[in-house]
Structures are given as structure tokens and as C-alpha cells.
C-alpha positions as CSV (number, residue, x, y, z in Angstrom):
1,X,17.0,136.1,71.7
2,X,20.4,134.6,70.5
3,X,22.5,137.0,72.3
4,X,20.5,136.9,75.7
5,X,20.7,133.0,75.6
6,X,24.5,133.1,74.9
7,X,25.3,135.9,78.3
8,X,23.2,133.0,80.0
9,X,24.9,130.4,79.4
10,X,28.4,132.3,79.5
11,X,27.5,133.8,82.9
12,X,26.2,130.5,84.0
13,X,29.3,128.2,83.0
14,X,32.7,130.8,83.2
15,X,33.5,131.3,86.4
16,X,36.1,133.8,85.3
17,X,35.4,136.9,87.0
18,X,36.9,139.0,83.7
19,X,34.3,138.9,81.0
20,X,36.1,139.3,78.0
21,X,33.7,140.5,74.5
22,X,36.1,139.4,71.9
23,X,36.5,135.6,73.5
24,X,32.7,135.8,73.6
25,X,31.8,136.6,70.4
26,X,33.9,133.9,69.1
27,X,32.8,131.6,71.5
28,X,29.4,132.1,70.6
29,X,29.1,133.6,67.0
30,X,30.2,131.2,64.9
31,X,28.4,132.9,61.7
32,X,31.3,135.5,60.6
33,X,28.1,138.2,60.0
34,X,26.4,137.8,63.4
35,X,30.0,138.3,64.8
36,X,30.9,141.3,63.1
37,X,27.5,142.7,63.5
38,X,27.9,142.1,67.6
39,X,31.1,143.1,67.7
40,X,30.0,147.0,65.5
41,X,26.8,147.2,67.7
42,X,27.7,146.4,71.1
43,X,31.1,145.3,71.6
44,X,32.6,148.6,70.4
45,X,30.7,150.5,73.3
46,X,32.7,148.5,75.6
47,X,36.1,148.1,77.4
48,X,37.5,145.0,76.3
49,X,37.0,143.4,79.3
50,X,35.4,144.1,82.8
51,X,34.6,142.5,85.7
52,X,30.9,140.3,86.2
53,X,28.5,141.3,88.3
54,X,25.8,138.6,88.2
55,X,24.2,140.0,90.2
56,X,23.4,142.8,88.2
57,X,21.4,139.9,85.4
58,X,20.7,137.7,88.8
59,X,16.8,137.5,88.0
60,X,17.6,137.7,83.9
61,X,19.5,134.9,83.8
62,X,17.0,132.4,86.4
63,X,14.1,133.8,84.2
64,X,12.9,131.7,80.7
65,X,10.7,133.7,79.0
66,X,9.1,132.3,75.6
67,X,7.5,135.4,73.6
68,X,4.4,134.9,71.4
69,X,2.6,137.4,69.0
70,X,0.4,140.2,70.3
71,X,2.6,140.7,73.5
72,X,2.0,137.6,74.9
73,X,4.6,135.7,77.2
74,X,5.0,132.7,79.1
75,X,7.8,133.5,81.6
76,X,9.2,132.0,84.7
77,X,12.0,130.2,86.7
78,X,14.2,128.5,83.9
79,X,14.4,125.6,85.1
80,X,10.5,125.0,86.2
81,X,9.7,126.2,82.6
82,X,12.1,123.7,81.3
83,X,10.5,120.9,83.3
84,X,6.8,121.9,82.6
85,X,5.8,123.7,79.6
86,X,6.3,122.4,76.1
87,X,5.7,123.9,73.3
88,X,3.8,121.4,70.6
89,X,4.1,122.8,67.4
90,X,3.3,119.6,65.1
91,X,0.4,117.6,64.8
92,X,2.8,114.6,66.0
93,X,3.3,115.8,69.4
94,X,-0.1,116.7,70.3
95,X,-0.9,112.8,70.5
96,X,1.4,113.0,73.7
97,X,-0.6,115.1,75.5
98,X,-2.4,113.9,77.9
99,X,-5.6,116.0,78.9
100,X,-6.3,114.5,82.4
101,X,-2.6,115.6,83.8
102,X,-1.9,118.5,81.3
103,X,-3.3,121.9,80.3
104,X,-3.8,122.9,76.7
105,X,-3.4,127.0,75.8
106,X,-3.6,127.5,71.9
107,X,-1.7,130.9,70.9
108,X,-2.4,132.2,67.5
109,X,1.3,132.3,65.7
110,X,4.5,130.6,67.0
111,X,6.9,131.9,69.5
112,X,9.0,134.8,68.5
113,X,11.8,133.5,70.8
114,X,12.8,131.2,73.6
115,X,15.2,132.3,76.0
């Protein structure tokens, strides 16, 4: 999910303690629809600032989650899922696998999303 990588890497990088919704969306919505539709469906529910917490989306936002059809989900530590799973989508990349090192898992459909 868009939004869900953007808090990430917002939380993870300003080390403002004020998070401020309006600075965020154009930071991050650069697509005048997205931002108008973020700033009707959440923003407007919100102050226009408040103070992070992170620890309140601690776990969320260590966690990488990649979502496949049929409510199936790879998900752990962002970083170890960044360093070992890849997902091969081509008939190009599957030539770099190597079978005596790596595990193969064949999911029917691509990933929904990965955050």
C-alpha cells in the first residue's frame, strides 16, 4: 500500500516530532488526485498537526509484508525480507536462481502490494 510505505518512510527519515498532514501529502502525493483524495479521506479527520508516537506503528513500520491472492502473505522484518526474498516475476530472472542455495515457492497471481 502507497500510503503505508510513504508513513514509513516519513516516520523513518523526519525526526521532527510534529507530524504535519498537509507537508505530507505534498511531500508524498505528487499526483494532484491521490492528494486531494488523501487529503478528503483522511487528512480532514485530523488536526493539522500532532505529535509522533512511533511507537504506536513501532512493529508496522520494521514489518515488510508482500500480499498475494487468496490471503496469502510473506511478512517479516524489513530489512531481512529486503535482503532475502525476491520476487521473480519474468522468465529472465528465474535463470538467477540458484536451486542448491535458494528456495523456490510458486504463488498463483502476482503480489497485490509490497510494503
Amino acid at each position: 500500500n502507497r500510503l503505508i510505505s510513504s508513513l514509513k518512510r516519513e516516520f523513518a527519515t523526519n525526526l521532527q516530532q510534529l507530524f504535519h498532514i498537509k507537508s505530507f501529502s505534498e511531500n508524498y502525493f505528487e499526483e494532484d488526485e491521490v492528494r486531494l483524495k488523501f487529503n478528503r479521506d483522511i487528512a480532514a479527520h485530523y488536526p493539522g498537526s500532532f505529535l509522533k508516537d512511533n511507537t504506536l506503528l513501532g512493529r508496522e513500520l520494521k514489518t515488510k509484508k508482500i500480499l498475494f491472492a487468496h490471503n496469502i502473505r510473506i511478512q517479516g522484518p524489513e530489512e531481512t525480507v529486503n535482503d532475502n526474498v525476491r520476487v521473480i516475476s519474468n522468465k529472465d530472472d528465474i535463470e538467477d536462481v540458484d536451486l542448491k542455495a535458494d528456495t523456490l515457492v510458486l504463488f498463483k497471481g502476482r503480489p497485490f502490494s509490497n510494503e
